[in-house]
C-alpha positions in Angstrom: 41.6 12.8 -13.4 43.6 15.9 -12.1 41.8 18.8 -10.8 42.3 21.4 -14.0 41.4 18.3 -16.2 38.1 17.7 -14.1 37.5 21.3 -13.8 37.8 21.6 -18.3 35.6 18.7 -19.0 33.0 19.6 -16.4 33.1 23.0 -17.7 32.7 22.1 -21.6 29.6 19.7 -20.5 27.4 22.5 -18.7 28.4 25.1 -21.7 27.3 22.5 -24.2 24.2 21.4 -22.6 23.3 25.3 -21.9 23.6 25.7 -25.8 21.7 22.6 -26.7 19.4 22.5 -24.1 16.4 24.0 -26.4 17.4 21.8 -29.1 17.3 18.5 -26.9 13.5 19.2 -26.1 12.5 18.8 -29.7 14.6 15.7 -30.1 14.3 11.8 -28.6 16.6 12.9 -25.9 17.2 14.0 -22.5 19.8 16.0 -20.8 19.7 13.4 -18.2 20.9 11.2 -21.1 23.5 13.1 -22.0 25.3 13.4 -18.5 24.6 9.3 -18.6 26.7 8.6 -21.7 29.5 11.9 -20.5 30.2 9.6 -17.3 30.5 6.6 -19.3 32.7 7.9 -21.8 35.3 9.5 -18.8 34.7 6.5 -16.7 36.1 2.9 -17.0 33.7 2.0 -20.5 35.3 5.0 -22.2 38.5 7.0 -21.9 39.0 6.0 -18.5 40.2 9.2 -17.3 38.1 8.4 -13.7 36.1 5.6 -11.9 33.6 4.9 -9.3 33.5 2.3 -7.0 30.0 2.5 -5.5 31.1 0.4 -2.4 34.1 2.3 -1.4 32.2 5.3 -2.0 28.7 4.4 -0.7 29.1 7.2 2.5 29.4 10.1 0.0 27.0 8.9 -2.5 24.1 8.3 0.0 24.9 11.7 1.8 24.7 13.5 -2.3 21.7 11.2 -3.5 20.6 12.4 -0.4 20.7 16.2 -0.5 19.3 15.9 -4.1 16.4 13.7 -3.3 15.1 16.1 -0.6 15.7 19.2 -2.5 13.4 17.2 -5.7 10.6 15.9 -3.4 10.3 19.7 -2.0 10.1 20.4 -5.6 7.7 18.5 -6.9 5.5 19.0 -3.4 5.7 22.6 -4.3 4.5 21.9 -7.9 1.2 19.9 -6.8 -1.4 23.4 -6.5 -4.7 21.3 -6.5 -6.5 21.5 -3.2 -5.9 18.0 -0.9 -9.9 17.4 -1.0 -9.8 17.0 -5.2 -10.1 13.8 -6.1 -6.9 14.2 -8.6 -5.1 13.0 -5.2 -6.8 9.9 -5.4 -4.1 8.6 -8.3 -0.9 9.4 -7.0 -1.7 7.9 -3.4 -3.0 5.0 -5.4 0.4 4.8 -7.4 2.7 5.5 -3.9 1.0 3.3 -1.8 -0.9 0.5 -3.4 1.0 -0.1 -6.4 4.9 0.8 -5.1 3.7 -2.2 -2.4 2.7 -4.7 -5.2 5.8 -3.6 -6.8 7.9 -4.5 -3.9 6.1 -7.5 -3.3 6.3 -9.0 -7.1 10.0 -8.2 -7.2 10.2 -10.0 -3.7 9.0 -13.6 -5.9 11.0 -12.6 -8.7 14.1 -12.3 -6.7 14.1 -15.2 -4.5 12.6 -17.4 -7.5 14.7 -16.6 -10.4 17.6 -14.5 -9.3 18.2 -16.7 -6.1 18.5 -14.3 -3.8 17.9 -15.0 0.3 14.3 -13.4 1.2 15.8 -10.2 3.0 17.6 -9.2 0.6 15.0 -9.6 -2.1 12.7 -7.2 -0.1 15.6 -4.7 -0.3 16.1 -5.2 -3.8 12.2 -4.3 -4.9 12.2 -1.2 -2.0 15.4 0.0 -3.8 13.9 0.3 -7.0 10.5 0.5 -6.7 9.8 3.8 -6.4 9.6 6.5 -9.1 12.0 9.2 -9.3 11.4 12.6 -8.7 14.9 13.7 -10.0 15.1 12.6 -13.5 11.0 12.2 -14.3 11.2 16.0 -14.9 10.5 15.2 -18.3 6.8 13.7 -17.8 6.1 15.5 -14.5 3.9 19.0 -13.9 5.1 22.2 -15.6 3.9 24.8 -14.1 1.3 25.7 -11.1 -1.4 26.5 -13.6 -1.0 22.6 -15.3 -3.8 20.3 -14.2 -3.0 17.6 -16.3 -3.8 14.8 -14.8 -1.2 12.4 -15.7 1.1 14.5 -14.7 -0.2 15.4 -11.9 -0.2 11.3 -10.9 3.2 11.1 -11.6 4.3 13.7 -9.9 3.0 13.4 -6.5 3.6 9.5 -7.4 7.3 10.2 -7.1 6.8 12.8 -4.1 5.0 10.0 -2.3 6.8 6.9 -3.1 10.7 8.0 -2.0 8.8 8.0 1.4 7.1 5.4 1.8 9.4 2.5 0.2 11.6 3.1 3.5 9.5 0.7 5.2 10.7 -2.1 3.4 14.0 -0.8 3.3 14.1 -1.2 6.9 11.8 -4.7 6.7 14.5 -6.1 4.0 17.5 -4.9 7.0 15.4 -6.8 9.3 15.1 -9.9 7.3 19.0 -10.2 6.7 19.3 -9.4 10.7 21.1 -5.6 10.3 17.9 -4.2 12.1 15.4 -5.6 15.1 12.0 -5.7 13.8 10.8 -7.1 17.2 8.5 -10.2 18.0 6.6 -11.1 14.9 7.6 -7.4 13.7 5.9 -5.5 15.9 8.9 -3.0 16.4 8.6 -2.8 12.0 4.7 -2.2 11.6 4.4 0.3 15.1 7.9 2.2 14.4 9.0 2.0 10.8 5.5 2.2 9.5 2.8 3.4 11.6 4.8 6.3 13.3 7.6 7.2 10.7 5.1 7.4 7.8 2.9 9.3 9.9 5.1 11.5 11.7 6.8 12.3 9.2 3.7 14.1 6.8 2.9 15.8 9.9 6.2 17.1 10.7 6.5 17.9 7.4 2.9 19.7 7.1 3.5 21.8 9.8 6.7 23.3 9.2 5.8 24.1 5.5 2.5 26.0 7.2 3.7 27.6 9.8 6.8 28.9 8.3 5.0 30.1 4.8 2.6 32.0 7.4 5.1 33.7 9.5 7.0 34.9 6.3 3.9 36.3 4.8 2.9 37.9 7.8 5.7 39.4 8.3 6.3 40.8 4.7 2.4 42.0 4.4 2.1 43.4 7.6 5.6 44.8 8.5 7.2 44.9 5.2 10.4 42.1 6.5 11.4 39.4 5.7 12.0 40.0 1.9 14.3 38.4 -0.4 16.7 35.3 0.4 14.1 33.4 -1.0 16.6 30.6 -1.6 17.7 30.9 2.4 13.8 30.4 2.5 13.6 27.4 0.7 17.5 25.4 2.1 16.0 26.6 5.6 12.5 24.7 5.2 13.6 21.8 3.7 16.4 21.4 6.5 13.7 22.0 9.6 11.7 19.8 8.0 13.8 17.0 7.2 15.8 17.5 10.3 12.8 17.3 12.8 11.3 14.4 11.1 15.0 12.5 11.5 14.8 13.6 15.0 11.9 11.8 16.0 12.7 8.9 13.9 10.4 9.6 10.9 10.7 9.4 7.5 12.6 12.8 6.5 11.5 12.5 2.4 7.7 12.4 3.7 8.3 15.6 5.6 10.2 17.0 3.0 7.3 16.4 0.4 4.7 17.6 2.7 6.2 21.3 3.7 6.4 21.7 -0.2 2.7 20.6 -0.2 2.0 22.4 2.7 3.8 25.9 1.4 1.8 25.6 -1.5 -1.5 25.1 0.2 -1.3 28.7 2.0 -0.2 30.5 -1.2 -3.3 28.6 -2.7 -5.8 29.8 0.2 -4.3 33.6 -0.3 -3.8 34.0 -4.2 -6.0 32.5 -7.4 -4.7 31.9 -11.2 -5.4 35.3 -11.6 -2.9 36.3 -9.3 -0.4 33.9 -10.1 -0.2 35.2 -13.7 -0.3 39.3 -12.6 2.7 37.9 -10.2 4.7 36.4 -13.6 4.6 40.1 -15.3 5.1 41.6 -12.8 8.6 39.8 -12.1 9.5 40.0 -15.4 9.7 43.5 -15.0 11.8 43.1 -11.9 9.0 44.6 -9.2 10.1 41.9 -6.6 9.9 43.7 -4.1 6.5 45.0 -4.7 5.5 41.8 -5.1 6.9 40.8 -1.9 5.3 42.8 -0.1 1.5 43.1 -2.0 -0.9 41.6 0.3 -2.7 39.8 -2.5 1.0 38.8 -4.4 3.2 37.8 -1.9 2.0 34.9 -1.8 2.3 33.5 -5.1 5.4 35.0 -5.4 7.5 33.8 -2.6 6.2 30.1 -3.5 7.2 30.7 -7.2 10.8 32.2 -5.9 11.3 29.4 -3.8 10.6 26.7 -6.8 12.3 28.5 -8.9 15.9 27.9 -6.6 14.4 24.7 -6.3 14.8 23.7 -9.7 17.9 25.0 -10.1 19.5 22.9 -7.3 17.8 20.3 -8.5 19.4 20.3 -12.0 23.1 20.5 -10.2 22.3 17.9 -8.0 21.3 16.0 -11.2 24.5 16.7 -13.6 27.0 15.8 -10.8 24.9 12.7 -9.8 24.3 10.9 -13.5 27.9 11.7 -14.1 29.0 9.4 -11.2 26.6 7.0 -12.2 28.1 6.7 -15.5 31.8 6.8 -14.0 30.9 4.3 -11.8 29.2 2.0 -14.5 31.2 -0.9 -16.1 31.1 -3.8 -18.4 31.0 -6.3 -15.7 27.1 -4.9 -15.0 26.1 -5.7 -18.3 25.0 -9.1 -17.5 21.6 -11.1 -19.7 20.4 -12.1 -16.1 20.2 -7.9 -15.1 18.8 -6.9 -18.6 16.5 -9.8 -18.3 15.3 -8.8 -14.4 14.9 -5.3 -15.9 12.9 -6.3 -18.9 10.3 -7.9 -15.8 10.2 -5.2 -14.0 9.1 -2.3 -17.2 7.0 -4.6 -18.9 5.3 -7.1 -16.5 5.7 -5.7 -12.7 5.1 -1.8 -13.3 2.4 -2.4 -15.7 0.8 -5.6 -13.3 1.4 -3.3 -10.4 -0.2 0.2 -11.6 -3.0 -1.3 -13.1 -4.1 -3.1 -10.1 -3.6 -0.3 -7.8 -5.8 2.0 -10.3 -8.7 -0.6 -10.6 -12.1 1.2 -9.8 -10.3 4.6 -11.2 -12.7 5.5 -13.3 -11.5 9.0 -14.5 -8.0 7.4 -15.7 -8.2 6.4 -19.3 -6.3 3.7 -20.9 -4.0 5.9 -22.4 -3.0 7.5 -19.4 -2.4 4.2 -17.4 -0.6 2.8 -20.3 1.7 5.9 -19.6 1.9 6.2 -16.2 2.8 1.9 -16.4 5.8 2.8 -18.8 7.0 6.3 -17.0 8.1 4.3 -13.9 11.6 6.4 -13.8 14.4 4.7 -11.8 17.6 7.4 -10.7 18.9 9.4 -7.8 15.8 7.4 -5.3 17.4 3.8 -6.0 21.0 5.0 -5.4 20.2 6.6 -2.2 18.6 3.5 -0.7 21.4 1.4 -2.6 23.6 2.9 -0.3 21.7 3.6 2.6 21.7 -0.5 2.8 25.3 -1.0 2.4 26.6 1.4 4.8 24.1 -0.6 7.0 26.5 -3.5 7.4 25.5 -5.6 3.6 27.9 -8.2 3.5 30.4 -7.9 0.5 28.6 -10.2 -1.6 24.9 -9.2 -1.4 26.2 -5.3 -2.1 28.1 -6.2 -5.1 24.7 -7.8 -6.3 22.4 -5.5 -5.4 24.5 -3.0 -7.1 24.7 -4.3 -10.1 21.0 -4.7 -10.5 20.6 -1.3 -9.6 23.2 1.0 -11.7 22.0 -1.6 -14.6 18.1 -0.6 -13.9 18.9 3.3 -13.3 20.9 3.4 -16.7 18.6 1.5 -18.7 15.6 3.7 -17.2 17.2 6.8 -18.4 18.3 5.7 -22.0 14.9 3.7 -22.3 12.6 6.5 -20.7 14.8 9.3 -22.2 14.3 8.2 -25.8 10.4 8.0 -25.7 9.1 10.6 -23.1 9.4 13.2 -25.8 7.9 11.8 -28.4 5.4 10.1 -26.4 4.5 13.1 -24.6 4.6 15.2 -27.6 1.8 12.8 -28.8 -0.1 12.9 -25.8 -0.9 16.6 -25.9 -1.8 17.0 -29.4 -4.2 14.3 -28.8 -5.4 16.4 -25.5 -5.6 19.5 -27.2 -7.8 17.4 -30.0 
């Protein structure tokens, strides 16, 4: 595809979606759907006009699926407003921790005993795709900083969680095929790659997201600088935070997560609802500076300006991602032993998995885990540990598979998660508001 070709056909898609967009919320759809089936029909499936070799191209596509994953998990970190000591936290450390393990573990048998697969690469395959993603789950995730649903909330800091902590047996699966040193009976894996990085990498995180919301609103309350850029605000935290915590050697996503949580946390301690919804008129009638400088607003506005360039660099980094997901996908993936694998993991391992890490959860409904088992998203998360692993020395053969299994799982959680999460959620608050 030539340049002024490329530069037409991306342009129609964003114009159409821009008009439709309002139109696809009331309907069994999902943008994300839409940029799905716009790659396929340009890539090899369809016209043919461009293609995607995932292998050759693994370098750029971690270093995109890479940029978008951080800029989501500050995202959704900046969405989560309830105070760390409510128990609401309970679920989604439940979901990231407990379940995302089980997850790993059950696709770990499933791989080595029905899709033959050598043990290392097995572990790789369930931390590839066992997290949630918090890309494309926009859908079934929180709305606003006043929502306190809690199933969305789960979800949520589910997928903030989760895109941190399946590194661990990223780097266990590496181990296991001999691309990494896990040390003498994996000392090097539990002390480095999950005692430290983990934990490093929230505090990292938790710091930077304090101590740089505090110095802005200091210095906008008391001296009246600092205002506007809030996007340079928002690129700059999310860069400190991931770049210290890949310093050290810590997991970056975790620290990513937590200065969104963190930022959060001190508009929280300075503001209330009440606050938060004088903030909303107010910037509707275009006082931002006002607001910005308030001692009781700023605040709740510089967290809401930051999410809101949040969510818009999430949404490119979405569009130009799914499309090269569907250029990239081809017929040759469409295989009965992927759609089979992927059938297991929706119906038997997510739904095995959450509902043993939520045992004893006595606030969660059935409804609500029967949700939170189906909404296990797959997207951006997978492909960026996809690739992490094969620009980390995959031989040729083990890549191919594990790509395959992937792209297949990603695209059939967007056209299989996409058709339902409206009406399903549609369904689930009417019967909340009943």
């Amino acid at each position: 595809m030539t340049f002024d070709i490329a530069y037409f056909v991306i342009g129609s898609l964003l114009v159409a979606v821009a008009m439709v967009a309002s139109l696809v919320k009331r309907l069994p759809l999902t943008e994300t759907m839409i940029y799905l089936i716009a790659g396929a029909v340009l890539g090899p499936l369809g016209l043919g006009l461009f293609s995607l070799d995932v292998l050759t191209s693994a370098v750029l596509l971690e270093r995109l699926a890479e940029i978008a994953v951080i800029v989501s998990l500050f995202t959704a970190g900046l969405k989560l407003r309830l105070p760390l000591r409510d128990v609401q936290w309970r679920i989604p450390l439940r979901l990231a921790f407990v379940s995302m393990v089980l997850t790993v573990g059950l696709v770990t048998l499933v791989g080595v005993a029905w899709l033959g697969l050598p043990l290392g690469a097995a572990v790789l395959l369930g931390a590839v795709i066992a997290p949630t993603d918090p890309v494309l789950a926009s859908g079934v995730q929180i709305e606003n900083v006043r929502d306190r649903d809690r199933l969305r909330f789960s979800l949520t800091g589910e997928a903030g969680f989760n895109d941190g902590t399946a590194f661990p047996f990223v780097m266990l699966g590496l181990g296991l095929l001999g691309l990494r040193d896990l040390g003498i009976a994996g000392w090097k894996w539990w002390t480095l790659d999950v005692a430290w990085a983990v934990g490093a990498g929230l505090a990292i995180g938790a710091a930077f997201g304090t101590l740089v919301a505090r110095l802005v609103l200091w210095l906008r309350r008391e001296h009246k600088e600092a205002v506007g850029r809030d996007e340079f605000l928002a690129l700059g935290l999310i860069a400190l935070a991931y770049g210290a915590a890949l310093v050290v050697h810590a997991y970056g996503f975790l620290a990513v997560f937590a200065a969104g949580v963190a930022l959060r946390a001190v508009e929280r301690t300075h503001s209330s609802d009440r606050v938060s919804e004088e903030v909303l008129a107010m910037e509707a009638a275009g006082d931002k500076y006002e607001l910005a400088t308030d001692p009781e607003k700023a605040p709740a506005h510089m967290a809401g300006a930051v999410l809101a360039f949040n969510e818009q660099m999430e949404r490119i980094m979405e569009i130009a991602l799914v499309l090269l997901i569907g250029g990239a996908f081809s017929s040759e993936y469409v295989r009965f032993e992927e759609l089979g694998f992927i059938a297991v993991l929706f119906l038997l391992i997510r739904p095995l998995a959450v509902h043993a890490g939520l045992l004893g959860a006595r606030k969660m409904g059935a409804t609500e885990r029967g949700f939170i088992s189906w909404f296990g998203i797959r997207g951006i998360g997978s492909l960026y540990y996809l690739t992490f692993a094969v620009n980390r020395g995959l031989s040729a053969e083990l890549a191919w598979r594990l790509t395959t299994l992937t792209l297949t799982t990603i695209a059939v959680s967007i056209i299989a998660h996409g058709i339902t999460v409206t009406p399903l959620m549609n369904w689930y608050q009417k019967r909340r508001r009943r």
